[in-house]
C-alpha positions as YAML, in Angstrom:
chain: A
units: angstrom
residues:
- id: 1
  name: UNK
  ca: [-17.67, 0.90, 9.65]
- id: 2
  name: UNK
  ca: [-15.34, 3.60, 10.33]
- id: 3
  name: UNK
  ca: [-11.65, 4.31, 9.10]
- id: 4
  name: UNK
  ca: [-9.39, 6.31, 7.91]
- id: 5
  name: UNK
  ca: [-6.56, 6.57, 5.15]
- id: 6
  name: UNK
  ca: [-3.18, 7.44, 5.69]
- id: 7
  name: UNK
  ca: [-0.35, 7.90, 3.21]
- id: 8
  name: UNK
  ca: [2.66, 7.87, 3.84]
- id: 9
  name: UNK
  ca: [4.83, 9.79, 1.79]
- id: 10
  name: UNK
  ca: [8.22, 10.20, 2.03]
- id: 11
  name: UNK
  ca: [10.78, 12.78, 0.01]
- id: 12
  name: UNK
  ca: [13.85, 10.11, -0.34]
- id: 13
  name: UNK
  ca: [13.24, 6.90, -2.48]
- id: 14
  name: UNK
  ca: [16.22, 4.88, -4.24]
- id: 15
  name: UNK
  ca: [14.78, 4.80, -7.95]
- id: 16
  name: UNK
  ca: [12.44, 7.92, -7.97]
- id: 17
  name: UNK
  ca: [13.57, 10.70, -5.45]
- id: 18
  name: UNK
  ca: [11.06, 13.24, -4.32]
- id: 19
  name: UNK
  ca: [8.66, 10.95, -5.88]
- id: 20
  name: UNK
  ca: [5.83, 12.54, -4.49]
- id: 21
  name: UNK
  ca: [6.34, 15.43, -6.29]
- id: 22
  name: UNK
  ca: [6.64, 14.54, -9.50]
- id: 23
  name: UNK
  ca: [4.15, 16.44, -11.91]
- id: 24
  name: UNK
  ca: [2.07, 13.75, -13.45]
- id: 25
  name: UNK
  ca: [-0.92, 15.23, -15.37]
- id: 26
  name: UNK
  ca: [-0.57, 18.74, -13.97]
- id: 27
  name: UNK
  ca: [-0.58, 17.69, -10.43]
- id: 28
  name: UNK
  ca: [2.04, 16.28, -8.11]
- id: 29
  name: UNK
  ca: [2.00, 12.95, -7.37]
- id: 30
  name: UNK
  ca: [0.84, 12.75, -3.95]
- id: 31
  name: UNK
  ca: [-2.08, 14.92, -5.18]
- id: 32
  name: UNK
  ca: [-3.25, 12.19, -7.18]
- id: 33
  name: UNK
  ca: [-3.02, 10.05, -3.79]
- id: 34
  name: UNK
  ca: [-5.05, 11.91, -2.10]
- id: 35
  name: UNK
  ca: [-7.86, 12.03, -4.45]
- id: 36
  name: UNK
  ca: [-8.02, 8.32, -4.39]
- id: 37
  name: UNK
  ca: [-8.72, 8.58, -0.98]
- id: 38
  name: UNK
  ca: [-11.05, 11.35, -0.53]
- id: 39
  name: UNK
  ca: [-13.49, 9.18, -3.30]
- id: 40
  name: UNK
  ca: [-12.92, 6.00, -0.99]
- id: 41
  name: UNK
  ca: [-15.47, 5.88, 2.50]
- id: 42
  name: UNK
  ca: [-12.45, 7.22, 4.83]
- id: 43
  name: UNK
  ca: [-13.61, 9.22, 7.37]
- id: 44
  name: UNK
  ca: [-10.16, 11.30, 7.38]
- id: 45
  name: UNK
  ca: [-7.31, 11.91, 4.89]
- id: 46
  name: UNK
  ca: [-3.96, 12.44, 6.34]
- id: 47
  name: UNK
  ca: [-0.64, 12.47, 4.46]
- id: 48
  name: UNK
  ca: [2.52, 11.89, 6.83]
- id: 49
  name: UNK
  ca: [5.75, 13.07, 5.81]
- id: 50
  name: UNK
  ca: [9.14, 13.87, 6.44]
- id: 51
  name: UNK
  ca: [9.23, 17.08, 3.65]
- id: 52
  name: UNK
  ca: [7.76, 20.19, 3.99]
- id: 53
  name: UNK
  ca: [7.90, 20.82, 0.07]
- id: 54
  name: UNK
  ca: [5.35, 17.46, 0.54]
- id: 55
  name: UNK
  ca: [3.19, 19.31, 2.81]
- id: 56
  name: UNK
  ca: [3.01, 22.64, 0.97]
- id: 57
  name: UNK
  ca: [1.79, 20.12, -1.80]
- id: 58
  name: UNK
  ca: [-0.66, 19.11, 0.01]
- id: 59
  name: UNK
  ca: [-2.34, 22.71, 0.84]
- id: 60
  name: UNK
  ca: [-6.22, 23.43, 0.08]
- id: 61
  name: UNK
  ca: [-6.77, 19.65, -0.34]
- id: 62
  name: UNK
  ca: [-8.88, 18.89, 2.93]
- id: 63
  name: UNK
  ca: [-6.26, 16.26, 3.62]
- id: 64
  name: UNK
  ca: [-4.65, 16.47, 7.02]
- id: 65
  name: UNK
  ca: [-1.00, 16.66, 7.03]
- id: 66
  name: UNK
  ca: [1.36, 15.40, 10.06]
- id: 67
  name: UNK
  ca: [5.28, 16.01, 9.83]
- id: 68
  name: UNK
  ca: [7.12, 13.05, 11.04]
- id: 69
  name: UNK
  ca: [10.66, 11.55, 11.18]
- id: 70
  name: UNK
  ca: [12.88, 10.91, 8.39]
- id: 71
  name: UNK
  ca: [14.59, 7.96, 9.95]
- id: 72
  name: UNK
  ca: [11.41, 5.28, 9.35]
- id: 73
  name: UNK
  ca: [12.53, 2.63, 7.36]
- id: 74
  name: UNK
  ca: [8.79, 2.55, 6.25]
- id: 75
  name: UNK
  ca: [5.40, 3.33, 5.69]
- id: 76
  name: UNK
  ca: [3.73, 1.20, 8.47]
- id: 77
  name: UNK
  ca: [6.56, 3.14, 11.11]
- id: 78
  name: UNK
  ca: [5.27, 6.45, 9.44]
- id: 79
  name: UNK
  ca: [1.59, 5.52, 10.15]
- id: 80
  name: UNK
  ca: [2.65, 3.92, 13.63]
- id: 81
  name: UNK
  ca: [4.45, 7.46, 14.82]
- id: 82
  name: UNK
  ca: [1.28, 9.34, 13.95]
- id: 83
  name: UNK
  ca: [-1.28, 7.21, 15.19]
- id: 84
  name: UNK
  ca: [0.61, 6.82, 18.61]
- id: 85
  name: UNK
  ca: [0.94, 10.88, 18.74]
- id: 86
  name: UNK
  ca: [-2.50, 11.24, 18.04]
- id: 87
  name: UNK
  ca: [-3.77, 8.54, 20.42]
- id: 88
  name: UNK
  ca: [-6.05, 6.85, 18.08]
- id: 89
  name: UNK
  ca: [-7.91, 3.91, 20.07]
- id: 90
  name: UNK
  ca: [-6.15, 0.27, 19.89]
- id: 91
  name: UNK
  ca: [-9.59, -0.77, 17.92]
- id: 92
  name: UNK
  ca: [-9.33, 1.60, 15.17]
- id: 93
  name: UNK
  ca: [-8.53, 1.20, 11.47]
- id: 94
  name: UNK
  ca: [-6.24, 3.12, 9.71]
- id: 95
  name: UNK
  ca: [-5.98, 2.06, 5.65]
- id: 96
  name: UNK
  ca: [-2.30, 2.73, 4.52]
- id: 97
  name: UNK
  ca: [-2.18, 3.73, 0.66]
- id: 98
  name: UNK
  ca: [0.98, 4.09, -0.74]
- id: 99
  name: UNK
  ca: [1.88, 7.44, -1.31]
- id: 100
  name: UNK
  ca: [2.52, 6.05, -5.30]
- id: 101
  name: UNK
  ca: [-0.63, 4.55, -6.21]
- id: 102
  name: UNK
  ca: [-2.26, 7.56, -8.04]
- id: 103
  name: UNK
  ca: [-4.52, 5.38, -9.47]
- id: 104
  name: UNK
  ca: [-5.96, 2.67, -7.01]
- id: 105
  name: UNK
  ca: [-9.84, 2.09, -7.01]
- id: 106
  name: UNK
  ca: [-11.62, 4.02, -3.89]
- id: 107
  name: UNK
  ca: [-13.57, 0.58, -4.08]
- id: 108
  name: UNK
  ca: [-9.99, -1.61, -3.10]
- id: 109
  name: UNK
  ca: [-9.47, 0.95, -0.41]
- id: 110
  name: UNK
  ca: [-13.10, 0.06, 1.04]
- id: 111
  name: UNK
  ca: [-12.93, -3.37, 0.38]
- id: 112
  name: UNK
  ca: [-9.19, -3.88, 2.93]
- id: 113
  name: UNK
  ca: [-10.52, -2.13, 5.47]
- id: 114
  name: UNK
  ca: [-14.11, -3.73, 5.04]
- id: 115
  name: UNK
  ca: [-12.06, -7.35, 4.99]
- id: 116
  name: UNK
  ca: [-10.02, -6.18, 8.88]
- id: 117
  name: UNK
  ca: [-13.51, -4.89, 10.29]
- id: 118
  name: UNK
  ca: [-15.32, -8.51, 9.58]
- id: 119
  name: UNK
  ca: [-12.33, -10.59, 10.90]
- id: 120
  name: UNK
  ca: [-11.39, -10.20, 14.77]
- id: 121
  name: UNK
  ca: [-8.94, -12.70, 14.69]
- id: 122
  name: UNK
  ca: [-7.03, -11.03, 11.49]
- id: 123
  name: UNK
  ca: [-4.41, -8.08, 12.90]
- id: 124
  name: UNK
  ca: [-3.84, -7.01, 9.39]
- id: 125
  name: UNK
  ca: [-5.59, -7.37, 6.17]
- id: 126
  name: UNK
  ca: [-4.51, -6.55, 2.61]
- id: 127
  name: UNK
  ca: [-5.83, -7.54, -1.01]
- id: 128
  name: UNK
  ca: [-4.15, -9.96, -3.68]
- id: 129
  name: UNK
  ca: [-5.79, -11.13, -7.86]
- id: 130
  name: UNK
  ca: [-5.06, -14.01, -9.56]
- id: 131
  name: UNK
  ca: [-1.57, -13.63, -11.38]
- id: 132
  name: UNK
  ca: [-1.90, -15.48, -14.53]
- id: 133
  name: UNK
  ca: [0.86, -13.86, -16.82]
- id: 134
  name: UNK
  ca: [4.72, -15.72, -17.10]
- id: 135
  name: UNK
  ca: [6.59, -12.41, -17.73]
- id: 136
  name: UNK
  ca: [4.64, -10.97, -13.98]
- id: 137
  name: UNK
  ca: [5.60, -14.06, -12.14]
- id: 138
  name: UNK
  ca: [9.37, -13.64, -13.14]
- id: 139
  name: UNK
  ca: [9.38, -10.08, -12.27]
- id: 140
  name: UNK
  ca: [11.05, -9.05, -8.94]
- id: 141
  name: UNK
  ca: [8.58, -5.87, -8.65]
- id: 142
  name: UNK
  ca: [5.65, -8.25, -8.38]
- id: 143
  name: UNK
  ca: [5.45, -9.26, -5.47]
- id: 144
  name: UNK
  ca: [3.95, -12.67, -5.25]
- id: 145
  name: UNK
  ca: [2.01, -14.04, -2.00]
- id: 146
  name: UNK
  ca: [0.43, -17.61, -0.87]
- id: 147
  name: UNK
  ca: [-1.87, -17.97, 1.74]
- id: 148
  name: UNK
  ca: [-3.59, -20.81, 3.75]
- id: 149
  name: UNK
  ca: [-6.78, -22.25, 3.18]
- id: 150
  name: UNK
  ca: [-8.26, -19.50, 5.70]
- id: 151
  name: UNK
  ca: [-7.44, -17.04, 3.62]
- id: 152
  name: UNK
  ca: [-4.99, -15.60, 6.15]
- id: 153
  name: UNK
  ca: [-0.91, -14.87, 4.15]
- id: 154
  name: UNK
  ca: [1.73, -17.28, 4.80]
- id: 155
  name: UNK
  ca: [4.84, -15.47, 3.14]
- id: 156
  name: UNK
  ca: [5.29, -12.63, 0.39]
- id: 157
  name: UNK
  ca: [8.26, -12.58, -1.77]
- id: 158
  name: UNK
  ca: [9.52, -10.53, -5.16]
- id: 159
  name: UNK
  ca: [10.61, -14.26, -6.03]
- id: 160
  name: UNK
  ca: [8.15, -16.60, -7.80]
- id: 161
  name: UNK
  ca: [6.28, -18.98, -5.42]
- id: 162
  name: UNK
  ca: [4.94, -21.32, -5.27]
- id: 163
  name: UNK
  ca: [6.93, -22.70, -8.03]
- id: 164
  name: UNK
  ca: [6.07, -25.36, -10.24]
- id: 165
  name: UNK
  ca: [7.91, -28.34, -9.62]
- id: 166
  name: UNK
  ca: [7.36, -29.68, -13.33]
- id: 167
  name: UNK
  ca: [9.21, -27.86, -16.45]
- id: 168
  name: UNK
  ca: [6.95, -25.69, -18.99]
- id: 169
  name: UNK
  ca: [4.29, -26.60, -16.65]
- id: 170
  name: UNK
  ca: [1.81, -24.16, -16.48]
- id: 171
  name: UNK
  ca: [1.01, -21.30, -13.28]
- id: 172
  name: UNK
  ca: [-1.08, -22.75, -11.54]
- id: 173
  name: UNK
  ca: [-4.43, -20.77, -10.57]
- id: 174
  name: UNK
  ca: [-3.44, -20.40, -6.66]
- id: 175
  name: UNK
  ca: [-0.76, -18.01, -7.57]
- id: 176
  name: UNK
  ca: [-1.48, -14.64, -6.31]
- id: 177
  name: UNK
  ca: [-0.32, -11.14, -6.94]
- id: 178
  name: UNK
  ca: [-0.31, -9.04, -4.34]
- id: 179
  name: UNK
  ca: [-1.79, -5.42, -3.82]
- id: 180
  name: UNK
  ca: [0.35, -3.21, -1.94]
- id: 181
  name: UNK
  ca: [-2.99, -1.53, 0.22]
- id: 182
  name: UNK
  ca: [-3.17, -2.70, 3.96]
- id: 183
  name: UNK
  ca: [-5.41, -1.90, 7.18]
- id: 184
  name: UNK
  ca: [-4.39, -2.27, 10.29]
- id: 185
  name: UNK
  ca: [-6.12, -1.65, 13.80]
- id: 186
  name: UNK
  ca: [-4.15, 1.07, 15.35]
- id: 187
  name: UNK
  ca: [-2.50, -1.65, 18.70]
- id: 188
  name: UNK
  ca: [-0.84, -3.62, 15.59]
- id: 189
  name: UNK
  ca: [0.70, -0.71, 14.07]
- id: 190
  name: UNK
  ca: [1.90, 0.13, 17.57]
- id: 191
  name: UNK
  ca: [3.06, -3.52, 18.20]
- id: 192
  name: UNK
  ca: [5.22, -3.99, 14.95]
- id: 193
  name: UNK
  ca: [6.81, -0.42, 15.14]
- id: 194
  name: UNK
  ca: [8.57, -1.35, 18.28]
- id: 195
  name: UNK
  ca: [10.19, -4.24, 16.76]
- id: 196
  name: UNK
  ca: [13.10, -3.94, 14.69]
- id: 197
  name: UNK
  ca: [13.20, -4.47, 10.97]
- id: 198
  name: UNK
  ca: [13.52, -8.34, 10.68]
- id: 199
  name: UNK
  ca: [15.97, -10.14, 8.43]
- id: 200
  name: UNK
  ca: [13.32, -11.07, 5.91]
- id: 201
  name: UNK
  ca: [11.81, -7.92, 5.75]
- id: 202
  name: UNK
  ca: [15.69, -6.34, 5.18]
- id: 203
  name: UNK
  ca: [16.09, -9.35, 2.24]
- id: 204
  name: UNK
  ca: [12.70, -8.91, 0.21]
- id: 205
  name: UNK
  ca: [12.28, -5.04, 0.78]
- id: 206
  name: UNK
  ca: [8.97, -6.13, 2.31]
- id: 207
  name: UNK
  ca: [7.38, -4.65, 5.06]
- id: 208
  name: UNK
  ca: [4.50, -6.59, 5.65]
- id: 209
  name: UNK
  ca: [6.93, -9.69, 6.66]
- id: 210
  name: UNK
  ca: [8.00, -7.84, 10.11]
- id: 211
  name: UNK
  ca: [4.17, -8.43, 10.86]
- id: 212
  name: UNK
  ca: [4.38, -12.30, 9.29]
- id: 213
  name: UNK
  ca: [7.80, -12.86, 11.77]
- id: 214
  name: UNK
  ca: [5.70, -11.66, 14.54]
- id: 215
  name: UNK
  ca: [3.26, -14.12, 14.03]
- id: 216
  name: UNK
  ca: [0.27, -11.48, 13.79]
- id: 217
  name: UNK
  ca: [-2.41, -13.05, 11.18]
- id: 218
  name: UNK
  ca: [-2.94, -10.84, 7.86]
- id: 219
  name: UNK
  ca: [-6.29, -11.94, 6.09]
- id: 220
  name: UNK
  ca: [-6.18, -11.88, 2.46]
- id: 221
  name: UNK
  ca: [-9.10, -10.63, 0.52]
- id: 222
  name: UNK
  ca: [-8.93, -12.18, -3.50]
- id: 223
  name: UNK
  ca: [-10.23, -11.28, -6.47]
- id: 224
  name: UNK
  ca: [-10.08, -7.44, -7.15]
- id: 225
  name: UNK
  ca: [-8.34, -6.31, -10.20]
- id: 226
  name: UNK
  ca: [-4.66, -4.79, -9.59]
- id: 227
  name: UNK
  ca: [-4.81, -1.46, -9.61]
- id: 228
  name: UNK
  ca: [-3.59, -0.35, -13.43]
- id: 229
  name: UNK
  ca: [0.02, 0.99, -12.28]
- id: 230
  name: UNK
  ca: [2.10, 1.99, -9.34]
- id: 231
  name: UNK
  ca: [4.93, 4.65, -10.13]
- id: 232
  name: UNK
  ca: [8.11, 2.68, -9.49]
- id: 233
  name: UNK
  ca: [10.24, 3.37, -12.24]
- id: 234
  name: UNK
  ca: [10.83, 6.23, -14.21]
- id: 235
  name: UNK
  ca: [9.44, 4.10, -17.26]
- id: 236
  name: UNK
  ca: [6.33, 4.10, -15.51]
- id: 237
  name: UNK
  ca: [5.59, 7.94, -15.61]
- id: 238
  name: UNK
  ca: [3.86, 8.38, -19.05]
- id: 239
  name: UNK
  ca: [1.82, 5.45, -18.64]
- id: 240
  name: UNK
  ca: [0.20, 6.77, -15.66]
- id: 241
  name: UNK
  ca: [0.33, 10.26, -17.12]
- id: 242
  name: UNK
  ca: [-2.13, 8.85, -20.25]
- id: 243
  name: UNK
  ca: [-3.97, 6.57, -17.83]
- id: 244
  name: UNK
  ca: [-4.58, 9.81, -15.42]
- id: 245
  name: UNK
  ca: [-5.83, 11.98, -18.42]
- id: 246
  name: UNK
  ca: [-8.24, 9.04, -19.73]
- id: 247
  name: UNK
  ca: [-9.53, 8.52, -16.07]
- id: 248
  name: UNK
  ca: [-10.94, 12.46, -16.11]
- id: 249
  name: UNK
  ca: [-11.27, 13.86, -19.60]
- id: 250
  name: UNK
  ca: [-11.00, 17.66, -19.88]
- id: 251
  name: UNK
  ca: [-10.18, 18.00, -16.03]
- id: 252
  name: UNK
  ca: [-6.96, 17.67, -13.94]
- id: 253
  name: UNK
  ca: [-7.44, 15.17, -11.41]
- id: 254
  name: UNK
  ca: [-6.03, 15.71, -7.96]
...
């Protein structure tokens, strides 16, 4: 199997801005990134941006960098303009790791593009764990998926579904939390970047539902462990900052 990793990475964000830059353990951000993804089985690194303070970030890394616009209202259009530019073939998979997951296993990046390679029907895949904790299923920046009995997604929302019917019941164990990593093949990234962003994508903040309101099929792959944190919030920077120093003792990942 071949594929490759792309992370999008963008200088504006609402909460965090230049959020790829941010020093976390030494390093920026998007350093972090793309160490994730040089330990996963890619066969190319690129980072595609809109910043050139991003790029020069980027420098001595191996990673290949591509400038792109600053008007994609997200990742999957990032990934779309450079694949198109490039002319990667319809058949091939490109991984998309968020440009703030410092700290997602190389093995979850193998495993989504592993789970698109074995399904031909599937135009997307992406991973999800079982979400067993109350305070998670309330929270908005969970974001909470249910599939069918295929295994292929249904709908995604920062709401809680499915939810139970029955007060103080308890969750029940088909609730899933989704992880934000996706593979596409590089004909679906082309086919949902010319469509406009879609009312429920524009409600949830949710990009993967364009591809859902298309009708294209997104296979789910359950059971990894969620990645340890995502840097969303501001609150979230010293956790990762410990959890980065404990992943490498005595050396500066990224």
């Amino acid at each position: 199997m071949n594929f490759r990793v792309v992370i999008p990475a963008r200088y504006g964000s609402g909460r965090l801005p230049g959020k790829p830059l941010i020093p976390l353990a030494g390093r920026p951000l998007i350093r972090h990134v793309c160490a994730r993804a040089f330990e996963s089985l890619a066969s190319e690194v690129w980072v595609a941006t809109d910043d050139e303070r991003i790029a020069a970030a980027c420098e001595g890394l191996g990673v290949q960098v591509a400038m792109t616009s600053s008007a994609h209202a997200s990742g999957t259009d990032r990934i779309a303009e450079l694949a198109a530019r490039s002319g990667w073939r319809e058949t091939e998979i490109v991984v998309n790791l968020q440009g703030d997951e410092p700290l997602m296993p190389p093995a979850a990046i193998n495993l989504v593009a592993e789970t698109l390679a074995a399904d031909p029907d599937a135009a997307m895949a992406t991973l999800a764990c079982r979400l067993r904790q109350e305070q998670a299923f309330h929270d908005p920046h969970v974001v909470k998926l249910v599939t069918d009995r295929a295994g292929y997604a249904l709908y995604f929302s920062r709401a809680p579904i499915p939810w139970p019917r029955e007060a103080g019941a308890d969750l029940p164990p088909e609730i899933l939390r989704h992880v934000g990593l996706y593979a596409y093949r590089a004909g679906t990234l082309e086919q949902i970047a010319t469509e406009p962003v879609c009312a429920l994508e524009r409600a949830e903040g949710l990009e993967q539902l364009r591809a859902l309101w298309l009708g294209l099929r997104i296979r789910v792959a359950v059971g990894i462990q969620v990645p340890s944190i995502a840097i969303d919030t501001p609150e979230d920077l010293p956790r990762a900052e410990v959890l980065l120093r404990e992943r490498e003792p005595g050396k500066t990942p990224g």
